[in-house]
mmCIF entry with sequence, helices, sheets and N, C-alpha, C, O atoms, coordinates in Angstrom:
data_MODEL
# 
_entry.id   MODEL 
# 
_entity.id                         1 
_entity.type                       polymer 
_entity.pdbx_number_of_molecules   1 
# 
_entity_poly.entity_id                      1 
_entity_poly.type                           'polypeptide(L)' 
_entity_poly.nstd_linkage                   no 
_entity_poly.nstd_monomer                   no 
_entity_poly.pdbx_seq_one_letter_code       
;(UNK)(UNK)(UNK)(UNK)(UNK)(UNK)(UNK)(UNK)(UNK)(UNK)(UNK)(UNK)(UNK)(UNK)(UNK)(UNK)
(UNK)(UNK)(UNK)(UNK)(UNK)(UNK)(UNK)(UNK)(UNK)(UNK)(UNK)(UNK)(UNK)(UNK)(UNK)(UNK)
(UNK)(UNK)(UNK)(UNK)(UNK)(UNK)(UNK)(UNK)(UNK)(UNK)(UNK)(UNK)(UNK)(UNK)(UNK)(UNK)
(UNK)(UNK)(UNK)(UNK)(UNK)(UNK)
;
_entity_poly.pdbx_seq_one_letter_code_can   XXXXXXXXXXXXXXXXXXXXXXXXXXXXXXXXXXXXXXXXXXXXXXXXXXXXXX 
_entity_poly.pdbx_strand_id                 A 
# 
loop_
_entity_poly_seq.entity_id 
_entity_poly_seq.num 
_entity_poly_seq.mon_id 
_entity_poly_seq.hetero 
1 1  UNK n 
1 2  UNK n 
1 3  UNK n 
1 4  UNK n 
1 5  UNK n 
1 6  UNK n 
1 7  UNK n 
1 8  UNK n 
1 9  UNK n 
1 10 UNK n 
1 11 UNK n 
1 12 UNK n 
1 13 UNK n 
1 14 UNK n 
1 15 UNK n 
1 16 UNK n 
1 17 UNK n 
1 18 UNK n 
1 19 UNK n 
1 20 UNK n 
1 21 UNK n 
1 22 UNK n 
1 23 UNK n 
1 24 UNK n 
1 25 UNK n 
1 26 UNK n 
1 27 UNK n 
1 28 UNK n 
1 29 UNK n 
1 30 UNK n 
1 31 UNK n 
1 32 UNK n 
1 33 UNK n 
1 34 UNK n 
1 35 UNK n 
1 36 UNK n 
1 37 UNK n 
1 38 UNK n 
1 39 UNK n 
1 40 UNK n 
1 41 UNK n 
1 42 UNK n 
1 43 UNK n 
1 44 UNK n 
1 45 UNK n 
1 46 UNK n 
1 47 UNK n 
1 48 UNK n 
1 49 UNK n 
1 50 UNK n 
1 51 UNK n 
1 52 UNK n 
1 53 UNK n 
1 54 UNK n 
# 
_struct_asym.id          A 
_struct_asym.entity_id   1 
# 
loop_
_struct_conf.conf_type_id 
_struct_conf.id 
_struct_conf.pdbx_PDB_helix_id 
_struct_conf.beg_label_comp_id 
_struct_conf.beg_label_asym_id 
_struct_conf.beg_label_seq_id 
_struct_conf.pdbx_beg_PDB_ins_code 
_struct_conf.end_label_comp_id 
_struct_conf.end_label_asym_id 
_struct_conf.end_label_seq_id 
_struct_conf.pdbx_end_PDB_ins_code 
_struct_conf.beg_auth_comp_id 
_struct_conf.beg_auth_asym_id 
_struct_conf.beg_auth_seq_id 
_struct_conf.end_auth_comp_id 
_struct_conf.end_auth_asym_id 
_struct_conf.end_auth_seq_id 
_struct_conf.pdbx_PDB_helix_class 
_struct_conf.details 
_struct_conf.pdbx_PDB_helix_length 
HELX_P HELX_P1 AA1 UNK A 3  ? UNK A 10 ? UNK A 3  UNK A 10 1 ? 8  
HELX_P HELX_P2 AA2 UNK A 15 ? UNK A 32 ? UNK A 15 UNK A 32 1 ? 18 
HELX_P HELX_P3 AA3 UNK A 33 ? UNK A 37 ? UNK A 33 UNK A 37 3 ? 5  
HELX_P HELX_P4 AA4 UNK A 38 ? UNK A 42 ? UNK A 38 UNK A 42 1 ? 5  
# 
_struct_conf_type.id          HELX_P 
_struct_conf_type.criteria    ? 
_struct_conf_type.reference   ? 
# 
loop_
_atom_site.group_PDB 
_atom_site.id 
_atom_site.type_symbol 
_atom_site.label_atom_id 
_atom_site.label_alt_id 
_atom_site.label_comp_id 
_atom_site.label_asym_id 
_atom_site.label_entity_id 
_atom_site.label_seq_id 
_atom_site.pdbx_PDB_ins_code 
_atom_site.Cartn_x 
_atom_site.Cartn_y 
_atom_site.Cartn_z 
_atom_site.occupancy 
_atom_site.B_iso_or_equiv 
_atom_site.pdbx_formal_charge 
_atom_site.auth_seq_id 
_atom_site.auth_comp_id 
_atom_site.auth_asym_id 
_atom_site.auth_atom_id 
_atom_site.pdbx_PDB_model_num 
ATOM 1   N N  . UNK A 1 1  ? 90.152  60.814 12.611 1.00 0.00 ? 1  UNK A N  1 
ATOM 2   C CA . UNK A 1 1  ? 90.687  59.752 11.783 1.00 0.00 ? 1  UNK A CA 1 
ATOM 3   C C  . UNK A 1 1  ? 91.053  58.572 12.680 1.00 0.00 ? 1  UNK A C  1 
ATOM 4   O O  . UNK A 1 1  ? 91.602  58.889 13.735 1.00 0.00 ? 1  UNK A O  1 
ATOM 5   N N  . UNK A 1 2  ? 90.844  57.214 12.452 1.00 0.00 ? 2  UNK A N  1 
ATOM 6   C CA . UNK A 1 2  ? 90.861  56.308 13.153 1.00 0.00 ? 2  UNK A CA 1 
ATOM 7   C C  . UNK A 1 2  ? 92.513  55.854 13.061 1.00 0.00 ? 2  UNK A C  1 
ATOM 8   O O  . UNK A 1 2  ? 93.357  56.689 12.736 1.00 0.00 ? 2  UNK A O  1 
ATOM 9   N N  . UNK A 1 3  ? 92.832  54.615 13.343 1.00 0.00 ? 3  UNK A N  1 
ATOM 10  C CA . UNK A 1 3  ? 94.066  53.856 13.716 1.00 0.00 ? 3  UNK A CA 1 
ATOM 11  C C  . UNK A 1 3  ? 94.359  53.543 12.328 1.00 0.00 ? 3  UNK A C  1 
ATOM 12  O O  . UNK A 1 3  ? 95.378  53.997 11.808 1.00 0.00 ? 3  UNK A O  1 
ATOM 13  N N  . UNK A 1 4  ? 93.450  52.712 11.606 1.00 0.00 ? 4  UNK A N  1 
ATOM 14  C CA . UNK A 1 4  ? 93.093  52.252 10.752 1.00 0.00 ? 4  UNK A CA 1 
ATOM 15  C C  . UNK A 1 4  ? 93.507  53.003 8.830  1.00 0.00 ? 4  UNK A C  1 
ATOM 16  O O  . UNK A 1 4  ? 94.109  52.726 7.792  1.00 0.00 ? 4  UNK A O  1 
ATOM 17  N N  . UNK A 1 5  ? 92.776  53.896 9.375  1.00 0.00 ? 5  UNK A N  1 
ATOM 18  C CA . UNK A 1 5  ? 92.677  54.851 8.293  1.00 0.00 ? 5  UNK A CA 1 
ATOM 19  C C  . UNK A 1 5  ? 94.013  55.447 8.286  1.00 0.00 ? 5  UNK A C  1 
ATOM 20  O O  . UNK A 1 5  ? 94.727  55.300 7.294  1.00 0.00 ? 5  UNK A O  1 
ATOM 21  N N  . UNK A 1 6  ? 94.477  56.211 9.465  1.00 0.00 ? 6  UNK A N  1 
ATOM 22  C CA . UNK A 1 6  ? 95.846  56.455 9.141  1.00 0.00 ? 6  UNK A CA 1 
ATOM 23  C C  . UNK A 1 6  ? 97.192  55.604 8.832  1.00 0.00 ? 6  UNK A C  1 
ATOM 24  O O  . UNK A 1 6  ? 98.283  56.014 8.435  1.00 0.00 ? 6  UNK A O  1 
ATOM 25  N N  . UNK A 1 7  ? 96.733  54.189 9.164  1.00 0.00 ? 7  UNK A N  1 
ATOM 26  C CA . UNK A 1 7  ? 97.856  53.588 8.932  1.00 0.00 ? 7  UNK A CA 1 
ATOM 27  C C  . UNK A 1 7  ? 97.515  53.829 6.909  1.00 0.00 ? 7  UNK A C  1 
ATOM 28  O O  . UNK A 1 7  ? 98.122  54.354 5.975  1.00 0.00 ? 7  UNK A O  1 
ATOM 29  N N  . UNK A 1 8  ? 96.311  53.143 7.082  1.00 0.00 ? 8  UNK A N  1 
ATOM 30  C CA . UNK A 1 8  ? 95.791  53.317 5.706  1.00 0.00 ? 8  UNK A CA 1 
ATOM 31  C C  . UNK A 1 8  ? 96.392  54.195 4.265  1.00 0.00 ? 8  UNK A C  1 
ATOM 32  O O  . UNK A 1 8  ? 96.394  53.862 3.080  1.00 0.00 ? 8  UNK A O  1 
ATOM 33  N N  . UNK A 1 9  ? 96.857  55.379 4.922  1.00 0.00 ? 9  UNK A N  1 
ATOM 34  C CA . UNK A 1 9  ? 97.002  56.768 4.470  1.00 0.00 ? 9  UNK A CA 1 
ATOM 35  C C  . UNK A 1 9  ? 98.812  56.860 4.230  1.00 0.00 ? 9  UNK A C  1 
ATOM 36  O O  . UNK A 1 9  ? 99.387  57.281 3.227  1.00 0.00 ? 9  UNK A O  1 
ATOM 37  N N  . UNK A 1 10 ? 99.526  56.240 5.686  1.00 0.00 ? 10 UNK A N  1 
ATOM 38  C CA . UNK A 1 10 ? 100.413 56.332 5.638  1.00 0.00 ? 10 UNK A CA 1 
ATOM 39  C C  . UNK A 1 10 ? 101.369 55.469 4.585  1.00 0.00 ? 10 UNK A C  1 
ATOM 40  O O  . UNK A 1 10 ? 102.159 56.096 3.879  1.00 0.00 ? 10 UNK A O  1 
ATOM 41  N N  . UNK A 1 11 ? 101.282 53.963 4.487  1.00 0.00 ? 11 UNK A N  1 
ATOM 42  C CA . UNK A 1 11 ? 101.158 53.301 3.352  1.00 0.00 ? 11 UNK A CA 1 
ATOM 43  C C  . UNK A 1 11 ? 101.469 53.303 1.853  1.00 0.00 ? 11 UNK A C  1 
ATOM 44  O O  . UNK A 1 11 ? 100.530 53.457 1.072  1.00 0.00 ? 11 UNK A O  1 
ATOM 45  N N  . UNK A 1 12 ? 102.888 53.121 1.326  1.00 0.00 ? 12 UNK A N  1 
ATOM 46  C CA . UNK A 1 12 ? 103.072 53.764 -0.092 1.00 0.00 ? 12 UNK A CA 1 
ATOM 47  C C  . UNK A 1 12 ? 102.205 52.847 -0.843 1.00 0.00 ? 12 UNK A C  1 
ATOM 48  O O  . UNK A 1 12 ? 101.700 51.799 -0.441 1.00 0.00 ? 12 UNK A O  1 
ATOM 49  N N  . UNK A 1 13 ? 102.098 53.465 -2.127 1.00 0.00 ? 13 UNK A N  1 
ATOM 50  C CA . UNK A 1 13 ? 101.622 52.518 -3.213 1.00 0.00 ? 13 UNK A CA 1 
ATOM 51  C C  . UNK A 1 13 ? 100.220 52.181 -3.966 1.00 0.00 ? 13 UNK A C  1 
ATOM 52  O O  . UNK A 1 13 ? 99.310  53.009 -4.006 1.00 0.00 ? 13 UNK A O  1 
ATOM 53  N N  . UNK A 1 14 ? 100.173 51.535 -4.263 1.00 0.00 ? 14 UNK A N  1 
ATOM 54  C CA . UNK A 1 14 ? 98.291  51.345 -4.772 1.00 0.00 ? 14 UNK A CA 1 
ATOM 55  C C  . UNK A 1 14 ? 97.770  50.681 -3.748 1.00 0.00 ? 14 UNK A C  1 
ATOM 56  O O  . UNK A 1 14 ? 98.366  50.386 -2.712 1.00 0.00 ? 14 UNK A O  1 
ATOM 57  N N  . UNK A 1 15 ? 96.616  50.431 -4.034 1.00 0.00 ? 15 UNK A N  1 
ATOM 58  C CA . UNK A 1 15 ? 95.940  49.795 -2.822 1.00 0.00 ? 15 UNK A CA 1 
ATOM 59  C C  . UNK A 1 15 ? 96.020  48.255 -2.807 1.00 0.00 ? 15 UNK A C  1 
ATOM 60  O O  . UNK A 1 15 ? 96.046  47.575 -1.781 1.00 0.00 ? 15 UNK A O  1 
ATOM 61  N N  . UNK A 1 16 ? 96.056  47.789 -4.075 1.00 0.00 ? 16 UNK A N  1 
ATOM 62  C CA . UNK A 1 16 ? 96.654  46.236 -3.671 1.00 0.00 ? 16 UNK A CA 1 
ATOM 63  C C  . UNK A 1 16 ? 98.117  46.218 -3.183 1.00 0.00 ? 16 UNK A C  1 
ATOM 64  O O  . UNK A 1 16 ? 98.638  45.103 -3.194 1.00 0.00 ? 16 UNK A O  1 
ATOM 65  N N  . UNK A 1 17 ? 98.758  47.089 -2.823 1.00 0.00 ? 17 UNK A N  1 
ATOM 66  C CA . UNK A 1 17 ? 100.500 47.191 -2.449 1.00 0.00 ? 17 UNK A CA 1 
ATOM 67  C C  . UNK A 1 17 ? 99.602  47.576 -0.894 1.00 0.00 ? 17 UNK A C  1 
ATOM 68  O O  . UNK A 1 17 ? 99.984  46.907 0.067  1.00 0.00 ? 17 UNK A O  1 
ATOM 69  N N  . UNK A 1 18 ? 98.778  48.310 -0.694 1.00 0.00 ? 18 UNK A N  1 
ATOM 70  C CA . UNK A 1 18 ? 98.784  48.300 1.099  1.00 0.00 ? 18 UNK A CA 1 
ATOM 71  C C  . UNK A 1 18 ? 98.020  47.313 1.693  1.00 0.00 ? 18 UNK A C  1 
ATOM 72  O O  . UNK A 1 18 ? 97.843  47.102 2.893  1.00 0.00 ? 18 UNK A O  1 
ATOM 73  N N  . UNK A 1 19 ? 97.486  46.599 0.506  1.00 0.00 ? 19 UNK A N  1 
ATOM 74  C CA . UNK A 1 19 ? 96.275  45.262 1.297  1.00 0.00 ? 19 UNK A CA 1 
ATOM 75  C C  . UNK A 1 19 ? 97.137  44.633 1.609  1.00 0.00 ? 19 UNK A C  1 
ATOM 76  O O  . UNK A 1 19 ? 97.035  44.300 2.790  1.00 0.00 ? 19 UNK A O  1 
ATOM 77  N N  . UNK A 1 20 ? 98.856  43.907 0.646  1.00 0.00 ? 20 UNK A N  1 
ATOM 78  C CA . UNK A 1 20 ? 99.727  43.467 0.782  1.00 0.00 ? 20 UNK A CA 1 
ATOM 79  C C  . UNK A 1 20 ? 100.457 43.778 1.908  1.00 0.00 ? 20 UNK A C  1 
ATOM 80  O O  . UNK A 1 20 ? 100.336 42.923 2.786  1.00 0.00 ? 20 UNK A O  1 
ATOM 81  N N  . UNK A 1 21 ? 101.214 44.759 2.204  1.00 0.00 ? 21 UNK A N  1 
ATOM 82  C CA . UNK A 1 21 ? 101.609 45.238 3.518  1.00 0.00 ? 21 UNK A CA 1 
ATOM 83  C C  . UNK A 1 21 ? 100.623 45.539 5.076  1.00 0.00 ? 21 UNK A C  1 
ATOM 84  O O  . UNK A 1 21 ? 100.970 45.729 6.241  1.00 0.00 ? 21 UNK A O  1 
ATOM 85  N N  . UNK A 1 22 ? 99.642  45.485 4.578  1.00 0.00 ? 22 UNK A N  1 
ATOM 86  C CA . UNK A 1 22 ? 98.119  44.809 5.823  1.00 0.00 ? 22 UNK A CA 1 
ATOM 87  C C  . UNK A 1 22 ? 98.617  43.692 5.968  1.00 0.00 ? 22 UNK A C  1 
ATOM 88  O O  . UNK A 1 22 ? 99.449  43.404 6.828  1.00 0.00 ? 22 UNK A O  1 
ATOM 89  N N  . UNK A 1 23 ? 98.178  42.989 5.179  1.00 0.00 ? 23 UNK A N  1 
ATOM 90  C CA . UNK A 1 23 ? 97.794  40.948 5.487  1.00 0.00 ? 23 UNK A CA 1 
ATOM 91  C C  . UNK A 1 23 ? 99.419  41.523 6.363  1.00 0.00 ? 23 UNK A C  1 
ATOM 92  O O  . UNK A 1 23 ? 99.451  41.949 7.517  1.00 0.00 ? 23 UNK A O  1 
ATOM 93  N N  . UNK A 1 24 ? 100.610 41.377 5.449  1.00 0.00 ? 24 UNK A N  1 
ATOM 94  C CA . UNK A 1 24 ? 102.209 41.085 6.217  1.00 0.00 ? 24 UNK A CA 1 
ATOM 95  C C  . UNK A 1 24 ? 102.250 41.668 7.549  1.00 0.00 ? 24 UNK A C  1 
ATOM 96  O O  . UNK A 1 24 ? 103.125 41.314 8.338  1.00 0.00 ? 24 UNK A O  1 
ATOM 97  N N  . UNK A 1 25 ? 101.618 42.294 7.775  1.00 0.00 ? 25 UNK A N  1 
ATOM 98  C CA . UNK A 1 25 ? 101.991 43.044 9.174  1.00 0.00 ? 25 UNK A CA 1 
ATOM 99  C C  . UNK A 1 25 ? 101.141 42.525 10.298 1.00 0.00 ? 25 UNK A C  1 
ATOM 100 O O  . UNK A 1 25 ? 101.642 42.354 11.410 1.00 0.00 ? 25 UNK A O  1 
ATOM 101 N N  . UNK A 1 26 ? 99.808  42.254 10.045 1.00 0.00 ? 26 UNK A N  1 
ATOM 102 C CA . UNK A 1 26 ? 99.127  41.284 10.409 1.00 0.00 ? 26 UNK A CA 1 
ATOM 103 C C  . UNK A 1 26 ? 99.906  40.080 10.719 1.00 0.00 ? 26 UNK A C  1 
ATOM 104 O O  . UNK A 1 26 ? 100.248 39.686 11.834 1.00 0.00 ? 26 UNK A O  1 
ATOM 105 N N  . UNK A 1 27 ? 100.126 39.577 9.625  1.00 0.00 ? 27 UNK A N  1 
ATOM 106 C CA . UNK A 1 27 ? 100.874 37.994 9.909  1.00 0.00 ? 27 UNK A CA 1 
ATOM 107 C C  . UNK A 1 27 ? 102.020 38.414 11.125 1.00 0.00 ? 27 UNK A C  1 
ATOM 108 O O  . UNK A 1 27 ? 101.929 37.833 12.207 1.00 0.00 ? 27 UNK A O  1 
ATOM 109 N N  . UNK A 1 28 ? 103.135 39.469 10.909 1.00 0.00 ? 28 UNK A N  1 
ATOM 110 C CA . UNK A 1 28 ? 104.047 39.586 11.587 1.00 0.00 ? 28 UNK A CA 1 
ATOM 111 C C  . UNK A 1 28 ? 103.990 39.686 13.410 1.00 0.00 ? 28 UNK A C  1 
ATOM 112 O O  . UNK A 1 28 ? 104.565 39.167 14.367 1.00 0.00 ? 28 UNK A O  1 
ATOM 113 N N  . UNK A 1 29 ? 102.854 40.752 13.138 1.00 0.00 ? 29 UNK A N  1 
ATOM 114 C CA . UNK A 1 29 ? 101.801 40.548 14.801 1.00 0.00 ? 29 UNK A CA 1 
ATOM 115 C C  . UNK A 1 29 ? 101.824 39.565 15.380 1.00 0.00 ? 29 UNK A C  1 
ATOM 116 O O  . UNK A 1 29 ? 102.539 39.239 16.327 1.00 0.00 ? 29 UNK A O  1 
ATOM 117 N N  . UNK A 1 30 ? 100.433 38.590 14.448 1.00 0.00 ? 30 UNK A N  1 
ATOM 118 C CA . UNK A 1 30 ? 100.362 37.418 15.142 1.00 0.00 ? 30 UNK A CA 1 
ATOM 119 C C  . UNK A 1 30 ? 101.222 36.236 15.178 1.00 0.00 ? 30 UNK A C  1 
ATOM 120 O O  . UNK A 1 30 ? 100.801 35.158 15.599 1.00 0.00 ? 30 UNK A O  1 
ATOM 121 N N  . UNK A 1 31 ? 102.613 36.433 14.678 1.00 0.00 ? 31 UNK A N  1 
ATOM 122 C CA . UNK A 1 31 ? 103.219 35.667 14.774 1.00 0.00 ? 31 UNK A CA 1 
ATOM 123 C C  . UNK A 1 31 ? 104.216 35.986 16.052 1.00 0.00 ? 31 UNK A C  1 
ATOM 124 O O  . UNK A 1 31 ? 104.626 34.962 16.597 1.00 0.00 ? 31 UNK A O  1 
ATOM 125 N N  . UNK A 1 32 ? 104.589 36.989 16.514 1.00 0.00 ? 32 UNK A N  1 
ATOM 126 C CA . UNK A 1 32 ? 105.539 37.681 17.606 1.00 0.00 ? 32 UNK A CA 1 
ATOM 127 C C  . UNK A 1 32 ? 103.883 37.486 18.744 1.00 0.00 ? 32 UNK A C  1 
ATOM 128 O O  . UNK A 1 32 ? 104.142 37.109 19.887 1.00 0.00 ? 32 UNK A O  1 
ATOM 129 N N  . UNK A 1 33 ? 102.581 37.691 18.480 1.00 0.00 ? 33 UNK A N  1 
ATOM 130 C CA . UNK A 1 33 ? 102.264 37.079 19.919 1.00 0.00 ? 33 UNK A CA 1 
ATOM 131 C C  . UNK A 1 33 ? 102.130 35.715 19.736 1.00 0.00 ? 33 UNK A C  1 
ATOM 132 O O  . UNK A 1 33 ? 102.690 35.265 20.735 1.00 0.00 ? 33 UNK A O  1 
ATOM 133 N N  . UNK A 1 34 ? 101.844 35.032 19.261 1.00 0.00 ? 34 UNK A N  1 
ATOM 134 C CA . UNK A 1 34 ? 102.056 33.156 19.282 1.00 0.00 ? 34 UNK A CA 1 
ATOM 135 C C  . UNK A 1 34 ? 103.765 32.881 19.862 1.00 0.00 ? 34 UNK A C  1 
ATOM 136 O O  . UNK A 1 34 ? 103.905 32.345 20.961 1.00 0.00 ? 34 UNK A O  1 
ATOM 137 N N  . UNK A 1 35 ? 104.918 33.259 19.101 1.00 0.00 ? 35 UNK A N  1 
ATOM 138 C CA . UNK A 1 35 ? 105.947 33.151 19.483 1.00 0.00 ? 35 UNK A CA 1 
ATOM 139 C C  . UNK A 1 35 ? 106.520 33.484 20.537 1.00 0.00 ? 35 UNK A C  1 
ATOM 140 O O  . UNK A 1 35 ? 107.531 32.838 20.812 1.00 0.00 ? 35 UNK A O  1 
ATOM 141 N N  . UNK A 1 36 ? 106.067 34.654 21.546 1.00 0.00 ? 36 UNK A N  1 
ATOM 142 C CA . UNK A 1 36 ? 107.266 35.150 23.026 1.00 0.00 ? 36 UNK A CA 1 
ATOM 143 C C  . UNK A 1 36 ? 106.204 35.819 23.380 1.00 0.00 ? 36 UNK A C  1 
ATOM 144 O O  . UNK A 1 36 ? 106.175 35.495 24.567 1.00 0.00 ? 36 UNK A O  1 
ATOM 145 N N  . UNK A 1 37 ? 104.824 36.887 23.156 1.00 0.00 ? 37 UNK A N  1 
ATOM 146 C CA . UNK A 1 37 ? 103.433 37.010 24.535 1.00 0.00 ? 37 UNK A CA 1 
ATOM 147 C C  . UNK A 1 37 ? 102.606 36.183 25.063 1.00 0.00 ? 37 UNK A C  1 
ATOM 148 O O  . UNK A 1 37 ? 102.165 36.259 26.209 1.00 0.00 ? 37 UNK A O  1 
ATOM 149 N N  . UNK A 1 38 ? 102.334 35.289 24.193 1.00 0.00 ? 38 UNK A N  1 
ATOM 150 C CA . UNK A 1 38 ? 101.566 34.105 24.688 1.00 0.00 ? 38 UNK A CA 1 
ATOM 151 C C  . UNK A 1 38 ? 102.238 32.876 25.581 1.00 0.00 ? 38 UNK A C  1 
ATOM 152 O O  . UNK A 1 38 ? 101.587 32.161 26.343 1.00 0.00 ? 38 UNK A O  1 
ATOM 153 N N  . UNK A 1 39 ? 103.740 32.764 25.328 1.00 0.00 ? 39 UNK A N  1 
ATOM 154 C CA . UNK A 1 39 ? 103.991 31.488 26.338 1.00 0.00 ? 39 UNK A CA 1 
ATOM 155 C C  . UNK A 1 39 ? 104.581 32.467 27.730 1.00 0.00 ? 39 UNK A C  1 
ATOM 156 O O  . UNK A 1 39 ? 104.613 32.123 28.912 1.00 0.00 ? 39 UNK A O  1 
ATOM 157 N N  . UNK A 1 40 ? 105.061 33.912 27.056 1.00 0.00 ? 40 UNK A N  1 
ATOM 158 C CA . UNK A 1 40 ? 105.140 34.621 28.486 1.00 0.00 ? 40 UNK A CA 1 
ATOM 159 C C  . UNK A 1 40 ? 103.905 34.790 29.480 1.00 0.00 ? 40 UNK A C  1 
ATOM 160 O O  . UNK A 1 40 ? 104.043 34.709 30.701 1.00 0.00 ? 40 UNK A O  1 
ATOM 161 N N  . UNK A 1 41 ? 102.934 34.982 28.980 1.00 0.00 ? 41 UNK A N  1 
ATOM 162 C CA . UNK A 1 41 ? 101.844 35.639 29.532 1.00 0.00 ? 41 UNK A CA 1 
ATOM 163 C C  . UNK A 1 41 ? 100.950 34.185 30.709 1.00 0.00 ? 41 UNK A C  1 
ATOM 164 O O  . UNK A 1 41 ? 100.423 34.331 31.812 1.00 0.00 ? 41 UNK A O  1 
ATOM 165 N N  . UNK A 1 42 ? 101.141 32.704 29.729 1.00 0.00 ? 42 UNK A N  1 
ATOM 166 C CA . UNK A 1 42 ? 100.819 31.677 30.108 1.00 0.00 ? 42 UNK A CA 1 
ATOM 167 C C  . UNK A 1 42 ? 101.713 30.725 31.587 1.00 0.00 ? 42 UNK A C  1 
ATOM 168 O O  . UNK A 1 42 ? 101.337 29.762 32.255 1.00 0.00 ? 42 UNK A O  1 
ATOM 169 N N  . UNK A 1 43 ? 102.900 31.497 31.626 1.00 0.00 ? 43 UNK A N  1 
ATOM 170 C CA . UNK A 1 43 ? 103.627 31.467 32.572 1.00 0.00 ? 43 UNK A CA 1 
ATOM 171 C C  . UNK A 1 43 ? 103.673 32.228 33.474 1.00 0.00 ? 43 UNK A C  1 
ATOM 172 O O  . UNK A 1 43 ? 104.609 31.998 34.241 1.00 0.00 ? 43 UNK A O  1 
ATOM 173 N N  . UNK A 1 44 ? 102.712 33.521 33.871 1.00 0.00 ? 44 UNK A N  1 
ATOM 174 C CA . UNK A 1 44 ? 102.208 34.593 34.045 1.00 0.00 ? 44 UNK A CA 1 
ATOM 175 C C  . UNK A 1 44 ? 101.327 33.962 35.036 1.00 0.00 ? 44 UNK A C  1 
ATOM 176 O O  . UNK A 1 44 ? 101.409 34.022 36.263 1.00 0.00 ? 44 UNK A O  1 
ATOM 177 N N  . UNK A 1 45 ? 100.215 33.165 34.085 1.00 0.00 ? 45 UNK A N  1 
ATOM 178 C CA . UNK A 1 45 ? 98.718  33.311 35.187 1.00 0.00 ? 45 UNK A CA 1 
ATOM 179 C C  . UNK A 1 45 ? 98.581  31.737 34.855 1.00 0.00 ? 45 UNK A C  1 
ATOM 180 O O  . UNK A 1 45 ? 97.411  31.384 34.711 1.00 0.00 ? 45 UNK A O  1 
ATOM 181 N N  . UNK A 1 46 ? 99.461  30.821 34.721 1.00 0.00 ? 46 UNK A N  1 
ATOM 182 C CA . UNK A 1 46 ? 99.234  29.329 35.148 1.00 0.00 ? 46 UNK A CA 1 
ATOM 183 C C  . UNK A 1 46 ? 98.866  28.881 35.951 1.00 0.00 ? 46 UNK A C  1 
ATOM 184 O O  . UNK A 1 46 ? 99.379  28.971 37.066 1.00 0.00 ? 46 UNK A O  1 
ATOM 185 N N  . UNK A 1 47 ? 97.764  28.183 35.664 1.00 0.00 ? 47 UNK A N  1 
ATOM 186 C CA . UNK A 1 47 ? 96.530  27.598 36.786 1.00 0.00 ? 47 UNK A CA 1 
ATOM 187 C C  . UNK A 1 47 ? 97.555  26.426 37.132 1.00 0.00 ? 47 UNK A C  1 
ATOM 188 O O  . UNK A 1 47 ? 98.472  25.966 36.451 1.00 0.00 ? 47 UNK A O  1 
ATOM 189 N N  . UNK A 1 48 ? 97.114  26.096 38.389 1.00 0.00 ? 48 UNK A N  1 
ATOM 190 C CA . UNK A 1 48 ? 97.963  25.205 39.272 1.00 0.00 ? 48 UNK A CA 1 
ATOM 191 C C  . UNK A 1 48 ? 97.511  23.856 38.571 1.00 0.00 ? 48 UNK A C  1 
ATOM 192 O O  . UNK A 1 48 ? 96.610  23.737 37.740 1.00 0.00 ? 48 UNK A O  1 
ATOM 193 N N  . UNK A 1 49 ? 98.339  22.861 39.091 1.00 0.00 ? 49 UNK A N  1 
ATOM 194 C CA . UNK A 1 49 ? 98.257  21.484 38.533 1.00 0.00 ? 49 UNK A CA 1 
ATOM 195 C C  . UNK A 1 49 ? 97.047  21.202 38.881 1.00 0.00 ? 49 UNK A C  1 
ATOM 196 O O  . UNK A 1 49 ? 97.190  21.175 40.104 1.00 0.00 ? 49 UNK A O  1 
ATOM 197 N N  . UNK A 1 50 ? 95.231  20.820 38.566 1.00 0.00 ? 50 UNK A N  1 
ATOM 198 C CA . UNK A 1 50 ? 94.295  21.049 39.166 1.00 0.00 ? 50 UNK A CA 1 
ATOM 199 C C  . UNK A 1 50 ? 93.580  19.618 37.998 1.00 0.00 ? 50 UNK A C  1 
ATOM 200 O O  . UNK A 1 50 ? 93.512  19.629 36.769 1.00 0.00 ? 50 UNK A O  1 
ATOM 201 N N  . UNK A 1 51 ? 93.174  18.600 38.905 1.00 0.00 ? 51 UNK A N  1 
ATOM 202 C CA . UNK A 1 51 ? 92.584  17.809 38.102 1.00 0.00 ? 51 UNK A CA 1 
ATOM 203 C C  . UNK A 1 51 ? 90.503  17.798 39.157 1.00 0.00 ? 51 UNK A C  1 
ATOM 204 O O  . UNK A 1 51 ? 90.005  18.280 40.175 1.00 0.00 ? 51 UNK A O  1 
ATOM 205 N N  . UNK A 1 52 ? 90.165  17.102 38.227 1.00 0.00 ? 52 UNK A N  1 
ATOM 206 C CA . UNK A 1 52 ? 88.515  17.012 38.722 1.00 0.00 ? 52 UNK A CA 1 
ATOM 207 C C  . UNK A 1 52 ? 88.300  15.381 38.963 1.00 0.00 ? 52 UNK A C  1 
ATOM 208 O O  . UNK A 1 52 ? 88.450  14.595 38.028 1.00 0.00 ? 52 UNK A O  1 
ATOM 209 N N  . UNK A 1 53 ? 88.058  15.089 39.852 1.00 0.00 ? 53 UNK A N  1 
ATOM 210 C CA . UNK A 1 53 ? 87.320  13.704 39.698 1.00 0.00 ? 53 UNK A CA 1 
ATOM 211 C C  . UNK A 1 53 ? 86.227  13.729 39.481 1.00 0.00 ? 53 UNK A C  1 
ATOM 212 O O  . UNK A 1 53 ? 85.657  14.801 39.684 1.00 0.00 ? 53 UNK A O  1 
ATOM 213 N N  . UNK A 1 54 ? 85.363  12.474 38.929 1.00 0.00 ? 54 UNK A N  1 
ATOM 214 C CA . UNK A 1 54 ? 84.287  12.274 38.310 1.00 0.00 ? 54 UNK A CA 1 
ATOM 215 C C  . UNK A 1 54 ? 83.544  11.600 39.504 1.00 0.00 ? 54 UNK A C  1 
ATOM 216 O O  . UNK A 1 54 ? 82.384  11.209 39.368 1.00 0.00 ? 54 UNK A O  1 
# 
């Protein structure tokens, strides 16, 4: 059984009540990495002040 499927399984309700709690948890994800992994991670491996001349 995949990741997927068991969350799938675990899930109360009808299936438009777990598509609902999908999308939300989804959203909640990508909102906690946009908000505090991504500017951590970007402070992490920040390329040096680096310009190109033409």
């Amino acid at each position: 059984m995949t990741v997927y499927a068991a969350l799938w399984h675990v899930l109360p309700g009808p299936w438009w009540v777990r598509m609902l709690l999908v999308l939300l948890l989804i959203a909640v994800v990508l909102t906690a990495l946009a908000t505090w992994v991504f500017p951590w991670v970007n402070e992490l491996v920040a390329p040096a002040d680096v310009t190109v001349d033409p």
